[in-house]
C-alpha positions, -999 to +999 in steps of 0.1 A: -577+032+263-544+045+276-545+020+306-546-009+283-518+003+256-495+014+288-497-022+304-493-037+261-463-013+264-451-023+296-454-067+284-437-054+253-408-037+278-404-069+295-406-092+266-381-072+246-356-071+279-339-106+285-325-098+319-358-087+331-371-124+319-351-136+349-365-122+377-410-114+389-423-083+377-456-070+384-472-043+358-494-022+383-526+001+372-550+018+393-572+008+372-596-020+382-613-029+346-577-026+324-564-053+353-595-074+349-595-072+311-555-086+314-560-113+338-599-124+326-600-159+303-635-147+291-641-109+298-630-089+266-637-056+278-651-034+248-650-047+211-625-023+196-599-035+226-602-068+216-568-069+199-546-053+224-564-077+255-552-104+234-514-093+224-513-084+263-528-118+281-505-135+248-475-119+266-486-129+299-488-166+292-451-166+277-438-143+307-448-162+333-429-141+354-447-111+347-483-107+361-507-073+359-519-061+395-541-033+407-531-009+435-547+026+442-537+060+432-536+067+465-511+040+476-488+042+445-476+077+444-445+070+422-467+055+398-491+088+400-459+108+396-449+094+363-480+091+345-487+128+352-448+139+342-460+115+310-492+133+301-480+165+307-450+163+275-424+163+298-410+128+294-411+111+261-390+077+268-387+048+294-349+048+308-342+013+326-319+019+353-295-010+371-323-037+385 
């Protein structure tokens, strides 16, 4: 469940962010059923998710800059970093630095 509200957080980030609507982003997971979910016409994932697949492939198909990708743990280790910092308390907010 947190794979699928972090990538609904991260569409609402880029939706909410008009000089991010200029340029590609890609929202990465390492985690192959959350990407699959996002990018699926038909597969829904589990019932109670149904809502937030929806507000997230809603956001893709106005963004069409914006696309949801899978890479490893192992070959994201930024990525890694930040979700542990994240789970562990220590950081509370998303700071956007000069893109």
């Amino acid at each position: 469940m947190a794979e699928i509200l972090a990538i609904k957080k991260a569409c609402e980030l880029c939706a909410s962010n008009h000089q991010l609507a200029k340029r590609n982003i890609q929202i990465v997971s390492d985690y192959t059923v959350a990407v699959s979910w996002a990018n699926s016409v038909e597969n829904f994932g589990s019932y109670r998710h149904i809502n937030i697949i929806y507000d997230i492939r809603g956001y893709l198909q106005q963004m069409k800059n914006v696309s949801v990708i899978f890479s490893s743990r192992s070959s994201n280790s930024m990525a890694d970093s930040i979700a542990k910092l994240s789970s562990s308390g220590a950081a509370d907010r998303v700071e956007w630095g000069e893109l």
